[in-house]
C-alpha positions in Angstrom: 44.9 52.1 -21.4 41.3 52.4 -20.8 40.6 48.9 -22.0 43.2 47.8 -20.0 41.3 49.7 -16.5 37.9 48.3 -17.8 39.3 44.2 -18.0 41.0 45.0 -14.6 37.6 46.1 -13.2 36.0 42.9 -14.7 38.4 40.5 -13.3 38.2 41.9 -9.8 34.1 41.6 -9.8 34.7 38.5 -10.9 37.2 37.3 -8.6 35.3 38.7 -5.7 32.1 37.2 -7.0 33.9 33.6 -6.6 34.8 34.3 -3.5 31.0 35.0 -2.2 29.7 32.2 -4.5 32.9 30.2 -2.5 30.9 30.7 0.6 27.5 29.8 -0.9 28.9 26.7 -2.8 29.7 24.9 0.6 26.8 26.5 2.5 23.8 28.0 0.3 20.5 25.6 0.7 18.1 25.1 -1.7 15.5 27.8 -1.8 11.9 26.6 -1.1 9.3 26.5 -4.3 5.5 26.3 -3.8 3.1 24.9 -5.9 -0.6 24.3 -5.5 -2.8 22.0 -7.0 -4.9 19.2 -5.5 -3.9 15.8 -4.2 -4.8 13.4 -1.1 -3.7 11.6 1.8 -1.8 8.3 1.5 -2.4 7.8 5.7 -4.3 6.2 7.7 -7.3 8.7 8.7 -7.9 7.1 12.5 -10.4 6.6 14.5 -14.1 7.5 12.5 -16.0 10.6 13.4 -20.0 11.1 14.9 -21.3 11.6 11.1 -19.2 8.1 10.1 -20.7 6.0 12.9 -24.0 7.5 12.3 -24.5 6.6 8.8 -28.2 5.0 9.4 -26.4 1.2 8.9 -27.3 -1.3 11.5 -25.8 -4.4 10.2 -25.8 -7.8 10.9 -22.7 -8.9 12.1 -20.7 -8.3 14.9 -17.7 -5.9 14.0 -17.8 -4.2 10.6 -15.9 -1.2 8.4 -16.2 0.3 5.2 -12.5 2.4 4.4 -11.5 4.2 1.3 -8.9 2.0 0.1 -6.5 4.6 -1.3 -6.4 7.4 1.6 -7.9 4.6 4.2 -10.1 7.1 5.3 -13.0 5.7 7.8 -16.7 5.8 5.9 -18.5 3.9 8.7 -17.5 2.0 11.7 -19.7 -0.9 14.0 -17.2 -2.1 17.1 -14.8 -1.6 14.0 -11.8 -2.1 17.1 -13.8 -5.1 18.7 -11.4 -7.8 18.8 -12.4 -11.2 17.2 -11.3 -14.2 15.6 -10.7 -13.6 11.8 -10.8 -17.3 10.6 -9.2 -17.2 7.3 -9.3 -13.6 7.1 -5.6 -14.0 8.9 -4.8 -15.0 5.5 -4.2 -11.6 4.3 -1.2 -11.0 6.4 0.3 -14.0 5.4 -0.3 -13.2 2.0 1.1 -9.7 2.2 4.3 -10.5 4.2 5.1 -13.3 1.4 4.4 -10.5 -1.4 6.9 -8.0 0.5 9.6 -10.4 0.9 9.1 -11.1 -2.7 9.3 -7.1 -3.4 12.2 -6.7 -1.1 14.6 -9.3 -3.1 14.5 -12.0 -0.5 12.3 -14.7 -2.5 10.7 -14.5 -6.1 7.4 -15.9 -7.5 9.4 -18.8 -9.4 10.8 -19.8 -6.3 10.3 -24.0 -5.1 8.4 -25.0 -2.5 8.3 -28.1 -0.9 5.8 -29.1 1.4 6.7 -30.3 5.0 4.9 -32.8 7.1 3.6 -30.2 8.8 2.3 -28.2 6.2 0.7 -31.5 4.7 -1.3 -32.3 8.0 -3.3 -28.9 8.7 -7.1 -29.6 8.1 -9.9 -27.3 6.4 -9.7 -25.6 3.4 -6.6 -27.2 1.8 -5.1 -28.4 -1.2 -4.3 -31.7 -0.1 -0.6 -31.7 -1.0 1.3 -34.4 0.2 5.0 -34.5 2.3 7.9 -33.5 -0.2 5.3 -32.2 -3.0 7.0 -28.9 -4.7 5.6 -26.3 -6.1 6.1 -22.3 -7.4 5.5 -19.9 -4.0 4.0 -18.3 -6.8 0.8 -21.5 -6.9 0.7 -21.6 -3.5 -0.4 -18.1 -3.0 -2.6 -18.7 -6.1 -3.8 -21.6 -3.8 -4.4 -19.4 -0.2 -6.1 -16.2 -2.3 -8.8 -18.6 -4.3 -9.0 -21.7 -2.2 -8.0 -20.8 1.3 -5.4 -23.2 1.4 -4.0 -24.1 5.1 -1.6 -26.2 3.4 -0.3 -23.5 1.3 0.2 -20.9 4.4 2.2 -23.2 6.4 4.6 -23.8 3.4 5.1 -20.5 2.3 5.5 -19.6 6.1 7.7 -22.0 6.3 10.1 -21.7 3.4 10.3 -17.5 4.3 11.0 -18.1 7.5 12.5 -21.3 8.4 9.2 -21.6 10.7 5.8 -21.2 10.8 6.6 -20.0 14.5 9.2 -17.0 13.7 6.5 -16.7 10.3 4.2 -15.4 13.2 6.6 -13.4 15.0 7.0 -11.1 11.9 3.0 -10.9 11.5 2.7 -9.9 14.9 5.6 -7.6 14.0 3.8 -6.4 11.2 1.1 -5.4 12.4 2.7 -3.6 15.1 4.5 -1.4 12.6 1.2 -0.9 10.8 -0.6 0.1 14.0 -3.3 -2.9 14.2 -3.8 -2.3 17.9 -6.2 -4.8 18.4 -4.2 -8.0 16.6 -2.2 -10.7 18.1 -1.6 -13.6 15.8 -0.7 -17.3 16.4 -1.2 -19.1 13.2 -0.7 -18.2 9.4 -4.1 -19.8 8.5 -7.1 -18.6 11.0 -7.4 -22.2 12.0 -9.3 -21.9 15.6 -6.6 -21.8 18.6 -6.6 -19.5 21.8 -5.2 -15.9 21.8 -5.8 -15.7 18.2 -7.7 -12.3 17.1 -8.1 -9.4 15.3 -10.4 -5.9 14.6 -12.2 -5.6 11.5 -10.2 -2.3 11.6 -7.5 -3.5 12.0 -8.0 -6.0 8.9 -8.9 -2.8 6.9 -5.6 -1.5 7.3 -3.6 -4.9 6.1 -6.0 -5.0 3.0 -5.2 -1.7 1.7 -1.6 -2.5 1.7 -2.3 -6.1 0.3 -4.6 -4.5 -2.7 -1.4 -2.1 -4.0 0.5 -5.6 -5.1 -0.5 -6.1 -8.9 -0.1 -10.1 -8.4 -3.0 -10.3 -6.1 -5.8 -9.2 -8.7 -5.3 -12.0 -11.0 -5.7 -14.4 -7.9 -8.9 -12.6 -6.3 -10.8 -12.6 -9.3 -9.9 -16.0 -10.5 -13.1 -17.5 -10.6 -12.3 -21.0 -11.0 -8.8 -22.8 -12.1 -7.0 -26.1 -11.8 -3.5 -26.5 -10.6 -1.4 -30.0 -10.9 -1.2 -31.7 -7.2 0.4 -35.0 -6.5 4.1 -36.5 -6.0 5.8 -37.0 -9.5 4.4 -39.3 -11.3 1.2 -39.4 -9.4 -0.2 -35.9 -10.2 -4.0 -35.0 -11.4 -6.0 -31.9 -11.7 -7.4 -30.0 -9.0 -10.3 -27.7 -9.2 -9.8 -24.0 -7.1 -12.8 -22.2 -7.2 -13.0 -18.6 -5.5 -14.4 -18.8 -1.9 -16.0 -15.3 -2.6 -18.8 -15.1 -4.1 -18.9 -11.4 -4.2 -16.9 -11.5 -7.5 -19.4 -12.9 -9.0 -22.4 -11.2 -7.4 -21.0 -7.4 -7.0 -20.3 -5.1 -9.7 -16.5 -4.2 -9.5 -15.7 -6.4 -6.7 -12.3 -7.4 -6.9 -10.6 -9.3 -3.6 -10.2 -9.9 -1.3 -11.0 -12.9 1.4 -13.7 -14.6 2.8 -13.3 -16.9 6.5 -15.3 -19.1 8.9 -14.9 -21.2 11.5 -17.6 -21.8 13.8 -16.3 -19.5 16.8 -15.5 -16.8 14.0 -18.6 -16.8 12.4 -19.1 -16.0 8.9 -16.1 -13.6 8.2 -15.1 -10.9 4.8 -13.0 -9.1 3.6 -14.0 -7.3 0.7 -13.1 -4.4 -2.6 -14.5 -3.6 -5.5 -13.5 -0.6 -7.3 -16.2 2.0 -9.5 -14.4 4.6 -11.6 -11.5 5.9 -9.7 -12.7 4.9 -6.5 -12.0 1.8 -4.5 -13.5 0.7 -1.3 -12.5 -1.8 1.8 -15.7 -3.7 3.5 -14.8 -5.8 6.0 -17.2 -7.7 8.2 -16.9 -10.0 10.9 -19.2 -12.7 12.9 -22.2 -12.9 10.2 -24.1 -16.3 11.3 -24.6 -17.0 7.6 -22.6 -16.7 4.4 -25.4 -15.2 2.7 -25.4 -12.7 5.3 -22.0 -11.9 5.2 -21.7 -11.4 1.5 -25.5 -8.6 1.6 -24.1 -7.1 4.5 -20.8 -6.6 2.8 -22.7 -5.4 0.0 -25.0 -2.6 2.1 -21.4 -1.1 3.1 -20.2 -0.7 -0.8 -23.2 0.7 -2.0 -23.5 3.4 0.5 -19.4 4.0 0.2 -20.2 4.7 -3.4 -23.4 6.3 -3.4 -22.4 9.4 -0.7 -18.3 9.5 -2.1 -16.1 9.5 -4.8 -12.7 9.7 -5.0 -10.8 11.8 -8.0 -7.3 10.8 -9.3 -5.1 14.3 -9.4 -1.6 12.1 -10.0 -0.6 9.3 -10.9 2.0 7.0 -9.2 5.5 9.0 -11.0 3.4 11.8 -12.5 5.6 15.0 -12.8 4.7 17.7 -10.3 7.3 19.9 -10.4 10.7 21.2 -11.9 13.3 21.5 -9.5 16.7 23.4 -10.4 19.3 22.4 -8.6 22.8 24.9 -8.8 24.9 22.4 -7.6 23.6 19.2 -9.5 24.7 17.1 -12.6 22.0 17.2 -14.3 21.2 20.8 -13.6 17.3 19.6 -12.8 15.0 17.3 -12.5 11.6 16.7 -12.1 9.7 16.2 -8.6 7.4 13.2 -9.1 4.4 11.9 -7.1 5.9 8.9 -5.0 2.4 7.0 -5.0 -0.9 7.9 -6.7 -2.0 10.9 -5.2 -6.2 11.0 -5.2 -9.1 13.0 -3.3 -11.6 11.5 -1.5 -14.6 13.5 -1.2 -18.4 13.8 -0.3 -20.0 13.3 -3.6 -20.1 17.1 -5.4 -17.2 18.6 -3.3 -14.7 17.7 -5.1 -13.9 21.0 -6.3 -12.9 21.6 -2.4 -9.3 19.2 -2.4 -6.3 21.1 -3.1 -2.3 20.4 -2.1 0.3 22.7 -1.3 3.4 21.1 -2.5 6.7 22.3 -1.3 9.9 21.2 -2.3 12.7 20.7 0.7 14.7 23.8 1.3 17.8 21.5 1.7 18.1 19.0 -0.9 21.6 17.1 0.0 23.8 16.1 -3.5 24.4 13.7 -4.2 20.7 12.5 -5.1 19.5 9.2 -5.8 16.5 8.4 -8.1 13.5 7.9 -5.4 14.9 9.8 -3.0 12.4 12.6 -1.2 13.0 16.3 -2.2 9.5 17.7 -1.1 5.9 17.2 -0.1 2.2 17.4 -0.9 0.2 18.7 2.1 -3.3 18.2 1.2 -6.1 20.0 2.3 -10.0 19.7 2.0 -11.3 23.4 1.9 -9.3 24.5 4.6 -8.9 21.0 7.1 -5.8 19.4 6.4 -6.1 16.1 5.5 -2.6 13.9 4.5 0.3 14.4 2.7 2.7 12.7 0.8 5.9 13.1 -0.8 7.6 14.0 -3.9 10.9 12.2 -5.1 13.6 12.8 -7.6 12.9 11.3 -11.0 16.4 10.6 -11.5 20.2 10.5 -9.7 21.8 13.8 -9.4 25.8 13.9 -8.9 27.9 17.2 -7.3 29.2 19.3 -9.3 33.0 20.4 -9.3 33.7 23.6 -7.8 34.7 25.2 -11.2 31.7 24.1 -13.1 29.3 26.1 -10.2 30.9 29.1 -10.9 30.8 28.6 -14.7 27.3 28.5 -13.9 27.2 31.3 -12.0 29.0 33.7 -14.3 26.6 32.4 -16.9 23.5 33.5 -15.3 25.0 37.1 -14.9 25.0 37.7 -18.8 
């Protein structure tokens, strides 16, 4: 009898249990978990502050920046939001739209290009293709990253978008999206026309995003190559040798692209990369190349001499365990979305720290990528970016029977 009374007494705690965890099931969120270790922003930092435009440079150009190229933090400014014709410099956003469409599914590297009369008439640096000449998308970005080729941008424009014309809506587009305030763009090749301009800025922020795709650093440090031009039957050798020098010259310098044209000036856009860190020099208006490529150089070796920048995650690198009561699989594992670094003075780098949270309402079902938390990061006590945390795998809803399964589990 007693046995009987105690399995009676069981079954109704139980039963009333499932009613409560009833209620939670549908409505309970998932509680916040705080971890703290150190990480750094993945944003844009802004406009520089007193101690970055005081950094004792006076250089020889007209516009100039030096940007951390991971957190695209702002080392030193001069008239860094001064707008000015870029020359070939343009060349980046042309390059980096191509390599997005080719990440987003809409093109690939293999892909046939043929040139158009158009693309075979612009002047300058070139590659002297000829009308209804095909090659890989793939060679003719080879061609614009070493050689500059004018030829090259207005095909590739041209097979992406139909037009060189809606090409150059989607830069201007592009750079609206990426906040380059002080761009407008009318050509994919820098070649001189009216209304055509840019910031050095401004060209910071498209080179950090153009450095992340993995193609380009075979291209930028390409020193010399040969690719097969010519109709069929009529094709020969032609010699692309790197327009910048600075890979050659400059310990660690690895892209990205030089420009002139005689109302531009001398123009650069430049990385090299020292230990974890890697730096963004961009100059514009230098009346000589040579001047160009020391002032360039002046900017990375006082990037590297007063900073570093520590890697505290890599690009998938587990952060954090996440149990989730209502998920098939029962966890997973919060992951760094990017490469999370710090970017310090040179010996504070004890001083960067994140808070990483993880959302309080994670919504099931999950797909692999998708954002369950965030790293705040912090600098002693300043605030200083953030980025986020995503699932390292899909999670499906469980059944209503298998939560409280679960449930019950937990109790004994």
């Amino acid at each position: 009898m007693r046995k009987n009374i105690k399995k009676l007494i069981c079954l109704a705690c139980i039963l009333s249990l499932c009613g409560i965890m009833g209620v939670k099931y549908f409505s309970n969120p998932q509680e916040p978990v705080t971890l703290e270790t150190v990480s750094a922003s993945l944003e844009d930092q802004g406009a520089p502050s007193e101690e970055q435009k005081n950094a004792n440079l006076k250089l020889n150009v007209k516009a100039a920046v030096l940007i951390d190229a991971d957190t695209g933090k702002v080392l030193f400014q001069q008239d860094a939001h001064k707008e000015l014709p870029p020359a070939s410099v343009t060349k980046v956003m042309t390059m980096l739209l191509a390599l997005e469409a080719v990440e987003d599914g809409k093109v690939k590297l293999s892909d046939k290009v043929t040139v158009s009369e158009r693309a075979a008439s612009m002047g300058g640096s070139q590659m002297y293709m000829e009308i209804g000449e095909v090659h890989t998308l793939e060679e003719m970005l080879e061609g614009i990253a070493i050689v500059s080729a004018n030829d090259a941008c207005v095909a590739v424009s041209e097979y992406i978008a139909g037009s060189e014309e809606v090409f150059v809506e989607k830069m201007n587009q592009r750079a609206k999206e990426l906040g380059m305030r002080d761009t407008h763009f009318v050509n994919t090749n820098g070649l001189p026309v009216a209304e055509h301009y840019t910031s050095a800025y401004d060209i910071g922020l498209m080179s950090r995003l153009l450095l992340k795709h993995q193609h380009t650093q075979k291209w930028f440090n390409t020193w010399q190559t040969t690719i097969k031009v010519g109709l069929p039957g009529k094709e020969k050798d032609f010699g692309l040798t790197n327009t910048n020098k600075l890979i050659k010259q400059y310990p660690g310098a690895n892209g990205i692209k030089t420009g002139f044209t005689q109302d531009a000036g001398f123009c650069l856009s430049a990385s090299a990369t020292k230990e974890d860190t890697t730096l963004i020099a961009v100059v514009l208006g230098a009346q000589t190349s040579k001047i160009r490529f020391e002032e360039v150089s002046k900017l990375l070796n006082y990037g590297f001499a007063n900073y570093s920048s520590v890697t505290l995650a890599d690009k998938g690198q587990k952060i954090k365990k996440v149990t989730l009561d209502k998920g098939e699989p029962y966890t997973i594992n919060a992951v760094a979305k990017e490469k999370a670094t710090a970017f310090v003075k040179k010996g504070e780098e004890k001083t960067a720290k994140f808070k990483a949270s993880i959302d309080k309402n994670i919504k099931l079902p999950l797909k692999k990528g998708a954002k369950v938390g965030t790293l705040n990061v912090y600098c002693g006590k300043e605030k200083v970016g953030s980025c986020e945390l995503v699932s390292d795998r899909k999670v499906e809803k469980v059944s209503f029977v298998t939560y409280y399964i679960r449930k019950i589990k937990n109790l004994f």
